[in-house]
N, C-alpha and C positions, 0 to 999 in steps of 0.2 A: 233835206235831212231825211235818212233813209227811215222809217217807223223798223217796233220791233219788231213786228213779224216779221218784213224784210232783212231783219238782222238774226234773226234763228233761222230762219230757209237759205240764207249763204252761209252760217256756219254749218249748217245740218250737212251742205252741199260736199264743202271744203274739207270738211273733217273725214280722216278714215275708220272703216269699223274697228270700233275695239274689240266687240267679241271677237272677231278672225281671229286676234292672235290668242285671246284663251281656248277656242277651241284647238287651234293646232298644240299649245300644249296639252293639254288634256287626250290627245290623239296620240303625240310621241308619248305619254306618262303607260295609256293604256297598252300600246304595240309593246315597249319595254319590260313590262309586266308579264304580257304573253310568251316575251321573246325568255325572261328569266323562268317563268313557268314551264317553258317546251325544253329547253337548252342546260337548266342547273335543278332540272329533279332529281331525287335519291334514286342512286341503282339499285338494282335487287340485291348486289353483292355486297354491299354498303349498310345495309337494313341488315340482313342475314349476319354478318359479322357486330355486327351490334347489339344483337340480340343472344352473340352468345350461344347458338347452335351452328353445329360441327358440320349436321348435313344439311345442305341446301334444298328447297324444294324444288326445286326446279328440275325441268326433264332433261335427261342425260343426250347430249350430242355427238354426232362422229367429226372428226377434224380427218383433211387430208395433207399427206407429207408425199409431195413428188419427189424421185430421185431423177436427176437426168444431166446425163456431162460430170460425171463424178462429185454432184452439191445436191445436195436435200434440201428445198425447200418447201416452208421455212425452214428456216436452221435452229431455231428458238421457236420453242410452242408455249404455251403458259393455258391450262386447261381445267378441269376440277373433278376431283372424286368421282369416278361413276360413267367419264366418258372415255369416248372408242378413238384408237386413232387410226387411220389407215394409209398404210405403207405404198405408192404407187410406183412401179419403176417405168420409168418413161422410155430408157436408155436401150442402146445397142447389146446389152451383155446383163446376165442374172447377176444378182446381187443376194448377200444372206446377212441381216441385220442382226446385230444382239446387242445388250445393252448390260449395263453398271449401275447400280442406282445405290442412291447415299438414303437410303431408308433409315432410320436409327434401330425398327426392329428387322432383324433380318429373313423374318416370313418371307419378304417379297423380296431375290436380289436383282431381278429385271426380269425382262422376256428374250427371247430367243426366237427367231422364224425355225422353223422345225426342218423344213425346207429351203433352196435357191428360190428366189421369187423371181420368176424368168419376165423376159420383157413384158410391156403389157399387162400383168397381171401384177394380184396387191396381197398385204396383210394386215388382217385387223387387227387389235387389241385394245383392250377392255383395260382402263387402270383402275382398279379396287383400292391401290392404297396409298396415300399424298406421299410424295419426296420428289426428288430430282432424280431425274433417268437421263443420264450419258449413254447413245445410242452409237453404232457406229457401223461400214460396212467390213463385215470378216476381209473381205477381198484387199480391200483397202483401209487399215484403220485411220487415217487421217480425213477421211471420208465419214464427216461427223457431226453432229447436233444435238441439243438436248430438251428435254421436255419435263416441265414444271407443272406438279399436280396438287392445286390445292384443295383442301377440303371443300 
């Protein structure tokens, strides 16, 4: 008849670790944790709009619109108060942009290139005031996209 110590030194043997499996959870609990901390923080735009101010602090950026093969891309821009966009023409032939915009006050009814923006070369513009700008090229009006500015 086996004595006890002989019968706790073959269960001790036999048995597997219980902690392994709590620390593996406590492993996937903390990764998940991190993973929702890196993955579902507040945006800046999310904060700002909650707070109920118009202008954002945030520093103002240039976006670029390539033309080339008669498509502007993107074709859709979605941007904010205060940034640049710049007009690229990639293509074989000058192209002269202007645009339409559903502003409600009519200070601002779009922009205009002043100039043909010959191959190779671009145009900036700065939007100061939120609406929708329907862009389009003179050359070709179905040659078109538009650009959403919000505060």
């Amino acid at each position: 008849m086996p004595s006890i110590k002989e019968k706790l030194l073959n269960k001790s043997e036999n048995s597997e670790p219980k902690g392994l499996s709590w620390i593996l959870v406590i492993l996937l609990l903390i990764l998940l944790s991190v993973a929702i901390t890196y993955f579902g923080g507040s945006s800046p735009d999310s904060a700002s709009s909650s707070t109920g101010s118009n202008i954002s602090s945030r520093p103002s950026r240039t976006y670029s619109i390539f033309y080339s093969g008669g498509v502007f891309s993107p074709t859709n821009l979605r941007i904010h108060q205060g940034d640049s966009v710049q007009f690229q023409n990639k293509s074989l032939f000058p192209i002269k942009i202007t645009s339409q915009s559903s502003v409600k006050n009519k200070e601002s009814l779009g922009f205009q290139t002043t100039k043909e923006i010959l191959p190779d070369q671009g145009f900036d513009y700065t939007f100061q005031t939120a609406g929708v700008f329907d862009y389009y090229n003179e050359r070709n009006p179905n040659e078109a996209g538009t650009i959403i500015i919000k505060q």
